[in-house]
The first five atom37 places (N, CA, C, CB, O) and aatype in JSON, in Angstrom:
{
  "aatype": [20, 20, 20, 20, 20, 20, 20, 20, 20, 20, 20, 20, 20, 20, 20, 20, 20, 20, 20, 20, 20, 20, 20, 20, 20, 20, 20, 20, 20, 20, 20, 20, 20, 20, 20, 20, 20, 20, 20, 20, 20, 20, 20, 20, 20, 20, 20, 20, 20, 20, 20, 20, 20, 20, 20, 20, 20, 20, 20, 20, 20, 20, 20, 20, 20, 20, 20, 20, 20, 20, 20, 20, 20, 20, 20, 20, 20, 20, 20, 20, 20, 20, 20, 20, 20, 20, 20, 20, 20, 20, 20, 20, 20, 20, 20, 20],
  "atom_mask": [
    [1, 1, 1, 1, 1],
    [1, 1, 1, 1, 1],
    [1, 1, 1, 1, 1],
    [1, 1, 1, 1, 1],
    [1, 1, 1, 1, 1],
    [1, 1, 1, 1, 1],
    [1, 1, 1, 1, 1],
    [1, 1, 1, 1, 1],
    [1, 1, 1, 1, 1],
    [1, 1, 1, 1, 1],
    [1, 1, 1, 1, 1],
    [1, 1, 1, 1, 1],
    [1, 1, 1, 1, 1],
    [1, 1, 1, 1, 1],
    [1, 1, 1, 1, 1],
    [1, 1, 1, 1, 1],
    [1, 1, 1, 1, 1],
    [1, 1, 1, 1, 1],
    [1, 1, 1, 1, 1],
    [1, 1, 1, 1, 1],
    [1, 1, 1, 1, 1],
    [1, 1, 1, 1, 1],
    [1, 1, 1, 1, 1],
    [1, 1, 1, 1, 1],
    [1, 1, 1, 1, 1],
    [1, 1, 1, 1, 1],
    [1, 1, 1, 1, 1],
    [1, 1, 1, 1, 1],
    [1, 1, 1, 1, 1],
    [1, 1, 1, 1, 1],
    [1, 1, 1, 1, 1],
    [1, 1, 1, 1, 1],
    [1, 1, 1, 1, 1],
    [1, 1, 1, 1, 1],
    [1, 1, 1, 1, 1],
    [1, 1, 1, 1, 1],
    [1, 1, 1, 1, 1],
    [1, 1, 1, 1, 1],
    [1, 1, 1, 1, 1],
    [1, 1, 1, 1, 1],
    [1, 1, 1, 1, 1],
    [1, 1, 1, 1, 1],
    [1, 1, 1, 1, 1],
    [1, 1, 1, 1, 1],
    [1, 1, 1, 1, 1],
    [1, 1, 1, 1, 1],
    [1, 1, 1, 1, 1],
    [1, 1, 1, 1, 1],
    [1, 1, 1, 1, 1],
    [1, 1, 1, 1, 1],
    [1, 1, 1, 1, 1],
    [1, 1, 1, 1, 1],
    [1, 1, 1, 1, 1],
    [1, 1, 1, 1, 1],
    [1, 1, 1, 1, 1],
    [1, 1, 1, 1, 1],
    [1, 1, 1, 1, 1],
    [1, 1, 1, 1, 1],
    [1, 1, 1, 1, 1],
    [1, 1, 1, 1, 1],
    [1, 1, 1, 1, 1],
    [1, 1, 1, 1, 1],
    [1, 1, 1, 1, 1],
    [1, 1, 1, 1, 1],
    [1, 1, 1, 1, 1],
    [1, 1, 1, 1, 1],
    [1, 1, 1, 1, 1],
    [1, 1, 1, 1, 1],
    [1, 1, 1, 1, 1],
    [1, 1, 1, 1, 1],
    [1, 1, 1, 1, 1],
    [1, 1, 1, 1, 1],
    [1, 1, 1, 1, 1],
    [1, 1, 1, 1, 1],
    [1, 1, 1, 1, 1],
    [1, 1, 1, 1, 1],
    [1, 1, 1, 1, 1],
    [1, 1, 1, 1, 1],
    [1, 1, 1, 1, 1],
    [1, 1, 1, 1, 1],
    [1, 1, 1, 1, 1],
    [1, 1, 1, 1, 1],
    [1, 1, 1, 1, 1],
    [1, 1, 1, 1, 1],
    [1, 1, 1, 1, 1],
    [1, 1, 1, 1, 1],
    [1, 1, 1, 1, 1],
    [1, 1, 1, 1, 1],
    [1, 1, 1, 1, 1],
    [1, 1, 1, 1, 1],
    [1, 1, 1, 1, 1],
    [1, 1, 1, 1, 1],
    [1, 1, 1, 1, 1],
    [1, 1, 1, 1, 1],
    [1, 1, 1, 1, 1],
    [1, 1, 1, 1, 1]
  ],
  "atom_positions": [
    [[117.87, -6.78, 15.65], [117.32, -5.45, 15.61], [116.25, -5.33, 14.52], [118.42, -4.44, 15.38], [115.14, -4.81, 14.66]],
    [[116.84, -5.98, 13.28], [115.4, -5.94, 12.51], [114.52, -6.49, 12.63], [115.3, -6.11, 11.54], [113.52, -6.09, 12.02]],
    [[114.44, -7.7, 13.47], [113.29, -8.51, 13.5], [112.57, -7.88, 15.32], [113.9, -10.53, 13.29], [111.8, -8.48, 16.07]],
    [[113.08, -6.85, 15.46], [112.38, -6.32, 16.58], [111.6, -4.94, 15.7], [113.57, -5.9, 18.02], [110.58, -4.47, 16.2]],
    [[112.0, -4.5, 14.73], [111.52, -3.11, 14.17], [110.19, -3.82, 13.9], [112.42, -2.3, 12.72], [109.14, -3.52, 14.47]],
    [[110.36, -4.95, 12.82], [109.03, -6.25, 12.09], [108.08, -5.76, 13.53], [109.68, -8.76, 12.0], [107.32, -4.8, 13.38]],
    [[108.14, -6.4, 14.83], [107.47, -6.94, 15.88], [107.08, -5.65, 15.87], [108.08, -7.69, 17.12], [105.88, -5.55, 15.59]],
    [[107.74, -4.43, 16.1], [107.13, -3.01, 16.42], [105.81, -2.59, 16.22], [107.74, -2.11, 15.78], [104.79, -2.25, 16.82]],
    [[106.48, -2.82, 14.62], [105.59, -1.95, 13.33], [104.31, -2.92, 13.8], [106.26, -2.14, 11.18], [103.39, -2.44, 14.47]],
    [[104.33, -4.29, 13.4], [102.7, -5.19, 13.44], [102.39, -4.76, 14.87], [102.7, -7.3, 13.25], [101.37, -4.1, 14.72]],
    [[102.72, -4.74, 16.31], [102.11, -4.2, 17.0], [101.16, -2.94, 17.26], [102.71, -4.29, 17.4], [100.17, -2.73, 17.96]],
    [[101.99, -2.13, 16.26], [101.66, -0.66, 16.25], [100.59, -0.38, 15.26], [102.9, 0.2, 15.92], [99.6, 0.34, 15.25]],
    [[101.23, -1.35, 14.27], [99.18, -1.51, 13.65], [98.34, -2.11, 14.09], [98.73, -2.12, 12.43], [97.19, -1.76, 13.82]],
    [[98.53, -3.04, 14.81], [97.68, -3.92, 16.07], [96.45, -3.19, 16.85], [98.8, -4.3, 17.35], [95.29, -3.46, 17.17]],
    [[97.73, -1.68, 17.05], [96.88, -1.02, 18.49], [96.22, 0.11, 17.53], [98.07, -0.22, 20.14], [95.15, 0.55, 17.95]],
    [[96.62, 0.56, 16.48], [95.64, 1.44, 15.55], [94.36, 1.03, 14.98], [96.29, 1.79, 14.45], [93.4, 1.68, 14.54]],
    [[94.6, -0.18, 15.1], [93.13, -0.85, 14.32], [92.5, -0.78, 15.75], [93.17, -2.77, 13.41], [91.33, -0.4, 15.86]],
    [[93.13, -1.09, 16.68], [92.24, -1.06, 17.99], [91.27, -0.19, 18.33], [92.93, -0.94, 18.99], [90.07, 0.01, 18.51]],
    [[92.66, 0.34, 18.32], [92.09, 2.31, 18.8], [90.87, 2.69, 17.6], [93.92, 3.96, 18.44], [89.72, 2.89, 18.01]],
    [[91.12, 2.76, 16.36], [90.06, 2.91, 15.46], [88.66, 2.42, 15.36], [90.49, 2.58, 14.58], [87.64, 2.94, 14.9]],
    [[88.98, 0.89, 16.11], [87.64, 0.2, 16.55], [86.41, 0.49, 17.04], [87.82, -0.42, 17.26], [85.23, 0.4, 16.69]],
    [[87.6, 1.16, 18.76], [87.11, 1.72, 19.49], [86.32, 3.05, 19.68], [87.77, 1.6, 19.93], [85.41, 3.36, 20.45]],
    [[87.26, 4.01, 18.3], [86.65, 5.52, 18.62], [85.79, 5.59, 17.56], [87.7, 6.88, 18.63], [85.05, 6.57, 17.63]],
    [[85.61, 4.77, 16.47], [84.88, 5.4, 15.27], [83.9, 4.2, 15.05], [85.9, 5.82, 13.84], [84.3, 3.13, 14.61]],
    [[82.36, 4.49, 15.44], [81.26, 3.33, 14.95], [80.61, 3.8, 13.36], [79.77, 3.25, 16.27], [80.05, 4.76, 12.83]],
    [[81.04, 2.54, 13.07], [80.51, 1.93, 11.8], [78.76, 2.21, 11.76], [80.94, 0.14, 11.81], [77.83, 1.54, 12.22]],
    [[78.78, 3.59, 10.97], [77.17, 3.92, 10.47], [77.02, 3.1, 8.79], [76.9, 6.07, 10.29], [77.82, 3.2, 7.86]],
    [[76.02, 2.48, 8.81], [75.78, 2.18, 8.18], [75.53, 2.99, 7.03], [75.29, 1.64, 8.6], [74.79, 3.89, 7.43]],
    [[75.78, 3.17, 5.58], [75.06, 3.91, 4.79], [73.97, 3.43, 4.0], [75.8, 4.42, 4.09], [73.99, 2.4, 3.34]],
    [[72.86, 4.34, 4.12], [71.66, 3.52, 3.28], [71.68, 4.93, 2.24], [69.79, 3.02, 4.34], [71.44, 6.07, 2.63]],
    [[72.03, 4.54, 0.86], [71.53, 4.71, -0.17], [70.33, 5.56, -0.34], [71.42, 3.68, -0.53], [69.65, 5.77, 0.66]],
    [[69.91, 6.12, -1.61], [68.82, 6.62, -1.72], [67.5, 5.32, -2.32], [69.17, 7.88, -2.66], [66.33, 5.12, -2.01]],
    [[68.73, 4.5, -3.55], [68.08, 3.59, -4.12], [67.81, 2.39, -3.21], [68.73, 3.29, -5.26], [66.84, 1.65, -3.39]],
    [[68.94, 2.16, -1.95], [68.04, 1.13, -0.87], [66.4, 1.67, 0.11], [69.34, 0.77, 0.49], [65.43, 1.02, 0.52]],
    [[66.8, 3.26, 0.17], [65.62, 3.41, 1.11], [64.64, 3.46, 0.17], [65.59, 4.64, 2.11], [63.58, 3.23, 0.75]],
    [[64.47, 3.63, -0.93], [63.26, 3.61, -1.92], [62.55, 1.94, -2.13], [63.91, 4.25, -3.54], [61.37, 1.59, -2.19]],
    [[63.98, 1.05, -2.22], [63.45, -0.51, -2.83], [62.76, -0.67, -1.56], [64.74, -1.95, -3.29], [61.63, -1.06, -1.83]],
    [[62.94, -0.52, 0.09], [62.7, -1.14, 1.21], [61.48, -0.38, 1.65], [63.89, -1.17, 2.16], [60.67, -1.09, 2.25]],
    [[61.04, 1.25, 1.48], [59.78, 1.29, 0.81], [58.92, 0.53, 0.49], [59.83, 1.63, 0.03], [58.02, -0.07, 1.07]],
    [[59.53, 0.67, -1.15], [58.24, -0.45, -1.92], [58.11, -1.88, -0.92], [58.87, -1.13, -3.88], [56.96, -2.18, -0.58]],
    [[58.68, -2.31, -0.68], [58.9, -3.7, -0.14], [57.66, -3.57, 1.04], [60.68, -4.03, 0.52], [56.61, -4.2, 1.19]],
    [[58.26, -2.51, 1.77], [57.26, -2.57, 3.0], [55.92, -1.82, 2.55], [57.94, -1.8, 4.43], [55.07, -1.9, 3.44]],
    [[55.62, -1.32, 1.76], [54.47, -0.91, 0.94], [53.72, -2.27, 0.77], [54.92, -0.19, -0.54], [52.75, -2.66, 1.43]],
    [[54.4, -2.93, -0.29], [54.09, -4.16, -0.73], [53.09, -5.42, 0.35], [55.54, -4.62, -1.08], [51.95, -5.87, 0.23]],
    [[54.19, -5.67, 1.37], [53.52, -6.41, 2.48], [52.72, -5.59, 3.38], [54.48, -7.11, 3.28], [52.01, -6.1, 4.24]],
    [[52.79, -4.6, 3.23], [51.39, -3.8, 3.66], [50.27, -3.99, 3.11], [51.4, -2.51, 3.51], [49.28, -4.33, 3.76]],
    [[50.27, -3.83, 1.92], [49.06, -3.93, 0.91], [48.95, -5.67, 0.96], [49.47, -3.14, -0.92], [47.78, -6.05, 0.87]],
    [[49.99, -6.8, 1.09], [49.39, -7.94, 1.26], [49.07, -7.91, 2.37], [49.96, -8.97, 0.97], [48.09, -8.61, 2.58]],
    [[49.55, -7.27, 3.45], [49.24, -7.92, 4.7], [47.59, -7.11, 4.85], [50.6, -7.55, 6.09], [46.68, -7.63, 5.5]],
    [[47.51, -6.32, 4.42], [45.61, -5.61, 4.39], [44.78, -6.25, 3.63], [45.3, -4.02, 3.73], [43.58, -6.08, 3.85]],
    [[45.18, -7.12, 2.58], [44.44, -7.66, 1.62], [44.16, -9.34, 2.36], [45.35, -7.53, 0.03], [43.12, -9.95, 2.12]],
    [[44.78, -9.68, 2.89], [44.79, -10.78, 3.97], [43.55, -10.25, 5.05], [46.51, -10.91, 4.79], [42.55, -10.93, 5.28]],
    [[43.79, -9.05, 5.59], [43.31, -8.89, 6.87], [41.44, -8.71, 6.98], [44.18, -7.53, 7.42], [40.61, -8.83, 7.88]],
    [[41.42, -8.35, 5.47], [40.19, -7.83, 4.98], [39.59, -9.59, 4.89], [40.34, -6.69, 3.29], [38.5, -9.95, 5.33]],
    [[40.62, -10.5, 4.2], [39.93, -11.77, 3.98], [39.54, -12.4, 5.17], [40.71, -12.69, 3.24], [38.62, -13.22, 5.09]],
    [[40.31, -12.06, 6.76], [40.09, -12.9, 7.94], [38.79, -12.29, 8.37], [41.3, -12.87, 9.08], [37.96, -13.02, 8.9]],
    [[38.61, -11.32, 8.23], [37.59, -10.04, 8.8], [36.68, -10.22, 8.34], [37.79, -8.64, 8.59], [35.75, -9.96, 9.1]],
    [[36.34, -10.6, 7.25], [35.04, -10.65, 6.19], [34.54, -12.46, 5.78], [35.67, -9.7, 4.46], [33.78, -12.77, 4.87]],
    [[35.4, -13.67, 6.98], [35.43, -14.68, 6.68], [34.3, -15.43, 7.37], [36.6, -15.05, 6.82], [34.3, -15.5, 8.6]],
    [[33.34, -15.99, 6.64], [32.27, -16.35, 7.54], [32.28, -18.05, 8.0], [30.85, -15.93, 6.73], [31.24, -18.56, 8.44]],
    [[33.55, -18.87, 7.84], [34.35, -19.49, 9.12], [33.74, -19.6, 10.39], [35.51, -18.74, 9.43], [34.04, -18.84, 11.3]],
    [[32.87, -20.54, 10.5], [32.51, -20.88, 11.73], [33.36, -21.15, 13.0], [31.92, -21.8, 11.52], [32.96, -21.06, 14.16]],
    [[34.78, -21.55, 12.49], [35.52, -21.83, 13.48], [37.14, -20.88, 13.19], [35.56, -23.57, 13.53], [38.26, -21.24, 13.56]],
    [[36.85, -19.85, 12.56], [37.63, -19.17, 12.32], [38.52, -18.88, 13.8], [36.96, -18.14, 11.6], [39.23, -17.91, 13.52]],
    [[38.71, -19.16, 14.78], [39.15, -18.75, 15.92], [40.02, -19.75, 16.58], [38.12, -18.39, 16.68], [40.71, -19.57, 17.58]],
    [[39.9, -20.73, 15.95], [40.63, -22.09, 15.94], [41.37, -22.26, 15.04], [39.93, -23.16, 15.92], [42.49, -22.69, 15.31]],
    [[41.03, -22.0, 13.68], [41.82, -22.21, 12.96], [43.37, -21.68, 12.92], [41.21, -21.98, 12.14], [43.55, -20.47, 12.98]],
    [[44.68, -22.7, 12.81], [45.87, -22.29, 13.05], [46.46, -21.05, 11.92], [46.67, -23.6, 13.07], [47.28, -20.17, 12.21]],
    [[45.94, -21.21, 10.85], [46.12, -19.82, 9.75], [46.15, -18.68, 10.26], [45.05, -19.58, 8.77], [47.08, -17.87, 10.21]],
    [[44.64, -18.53, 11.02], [43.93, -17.26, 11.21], [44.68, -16.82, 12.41], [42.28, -17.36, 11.42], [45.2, -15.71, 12.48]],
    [[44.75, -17.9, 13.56], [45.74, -17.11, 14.59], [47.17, -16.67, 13.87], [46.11, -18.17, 15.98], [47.41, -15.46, 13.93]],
    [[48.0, -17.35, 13.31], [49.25, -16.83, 12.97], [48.72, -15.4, 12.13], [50.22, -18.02, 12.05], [49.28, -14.36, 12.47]],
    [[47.87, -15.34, 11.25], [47.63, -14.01, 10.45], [47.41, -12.67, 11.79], [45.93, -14.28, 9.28], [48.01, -11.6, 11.85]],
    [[46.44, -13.16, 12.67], [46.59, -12.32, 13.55], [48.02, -11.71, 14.26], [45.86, -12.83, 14.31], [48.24, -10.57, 14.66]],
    [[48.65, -12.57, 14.25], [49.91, -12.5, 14.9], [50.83, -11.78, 14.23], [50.43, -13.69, 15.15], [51.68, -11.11, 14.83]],
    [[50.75, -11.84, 12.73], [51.5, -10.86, 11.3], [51.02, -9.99, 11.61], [51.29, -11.04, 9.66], [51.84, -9.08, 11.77]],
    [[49.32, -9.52, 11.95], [48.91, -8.17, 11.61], [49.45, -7.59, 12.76], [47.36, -7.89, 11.35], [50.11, -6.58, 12.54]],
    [[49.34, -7.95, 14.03], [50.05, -6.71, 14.68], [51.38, -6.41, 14.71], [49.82, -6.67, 15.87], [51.88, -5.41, 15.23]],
    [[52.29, -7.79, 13.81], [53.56, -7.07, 13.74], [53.29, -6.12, 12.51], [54.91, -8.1, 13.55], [53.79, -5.01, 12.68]],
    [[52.84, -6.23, 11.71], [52.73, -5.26, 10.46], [52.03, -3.56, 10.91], [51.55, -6.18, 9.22], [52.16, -2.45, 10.4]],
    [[51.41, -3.97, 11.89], [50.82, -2.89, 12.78], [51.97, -1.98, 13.0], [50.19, -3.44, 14.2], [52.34, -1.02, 12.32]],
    [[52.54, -2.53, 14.27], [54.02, -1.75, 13.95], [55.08, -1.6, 13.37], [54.52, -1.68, 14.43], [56.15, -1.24, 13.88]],
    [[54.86, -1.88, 12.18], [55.87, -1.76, 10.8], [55.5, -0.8, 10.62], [55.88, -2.6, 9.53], [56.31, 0.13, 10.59]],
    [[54.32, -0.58, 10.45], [53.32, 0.45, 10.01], [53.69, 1.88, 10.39], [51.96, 0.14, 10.6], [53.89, 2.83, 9.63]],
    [[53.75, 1.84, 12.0], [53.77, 2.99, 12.43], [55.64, 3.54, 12.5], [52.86, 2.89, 13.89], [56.27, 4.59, 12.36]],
    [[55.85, 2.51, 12.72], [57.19, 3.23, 12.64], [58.29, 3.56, 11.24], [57.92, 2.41, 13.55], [59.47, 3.88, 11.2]],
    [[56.96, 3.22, 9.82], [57.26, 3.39, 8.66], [56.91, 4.71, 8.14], [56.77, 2.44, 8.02], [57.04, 5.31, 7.08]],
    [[56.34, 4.97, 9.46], [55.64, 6.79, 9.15], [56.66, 7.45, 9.97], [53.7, 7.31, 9.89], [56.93, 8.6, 9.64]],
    [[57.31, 6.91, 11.05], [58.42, 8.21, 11.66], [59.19, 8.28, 10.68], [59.41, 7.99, 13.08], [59.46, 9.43, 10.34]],
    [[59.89, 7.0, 9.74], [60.96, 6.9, 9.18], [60.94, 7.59, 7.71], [61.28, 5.54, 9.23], [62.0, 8.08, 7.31]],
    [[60.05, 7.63, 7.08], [59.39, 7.93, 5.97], [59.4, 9.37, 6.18], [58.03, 7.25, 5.78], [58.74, 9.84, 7.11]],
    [[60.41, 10.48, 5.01], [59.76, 11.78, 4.98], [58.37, 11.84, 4.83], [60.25, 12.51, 4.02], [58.04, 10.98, 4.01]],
    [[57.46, 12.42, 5.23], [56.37, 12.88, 4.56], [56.59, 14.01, 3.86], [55.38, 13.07, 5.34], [57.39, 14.94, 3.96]],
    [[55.46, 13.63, 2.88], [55.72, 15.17, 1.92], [54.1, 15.44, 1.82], [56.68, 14.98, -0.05], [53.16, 14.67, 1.97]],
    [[54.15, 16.98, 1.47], [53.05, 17.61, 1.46], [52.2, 18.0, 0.43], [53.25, 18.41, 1.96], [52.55, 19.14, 0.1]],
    [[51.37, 17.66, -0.15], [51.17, 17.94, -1.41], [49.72, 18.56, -1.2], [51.35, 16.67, -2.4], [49.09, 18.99, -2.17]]
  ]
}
């Protein structure tokens, strides 16, 4: 009898962790001090990734179009493109 109560009980927490699994999703919490560092961060490779973009743009590289650098940089800028934009939905704006 007691070693059936044992089997009960661990089942019965078995199916609560289940059930809990199931009804309640795990939101992540972001901080004030994470959404500020990840900001700067994406600030940061913004400002490198423009300071790059200005160097491909302004490069007088005869074969700049071949070169394997310049395609991969192209390939950063439009992901940074949409970093970009969807760093402005995410981003309060404020009004000053």
């Amino acid at each position: 009898m007691a070693g059936e109560r044992k089997t009960t009980k661990a089942k019965s927490r078995k199916e609560s962790k289940g059930d809990e699994a199931e009804t309640s999703v795990a939101t992540p919490v972001v901080t004030e001090e994470i959404r500020t560092e990840l900001t700067s961060l994406v600030q940061e490779l913004l400002l490198k990734c423009h300071e790059l973009s200005f160097e491909y743009s302004t490069s007088d590289c005869p074969h700049l179009l071949e070169c394997p650098i310049a395609t991969k940089s192209k390939e950063i800028f439009k992901v940074v493109k949409k970093l970009n934009q969807l760093m402005k939905r995410v981003t309060p704006q404020y009004i000053t």
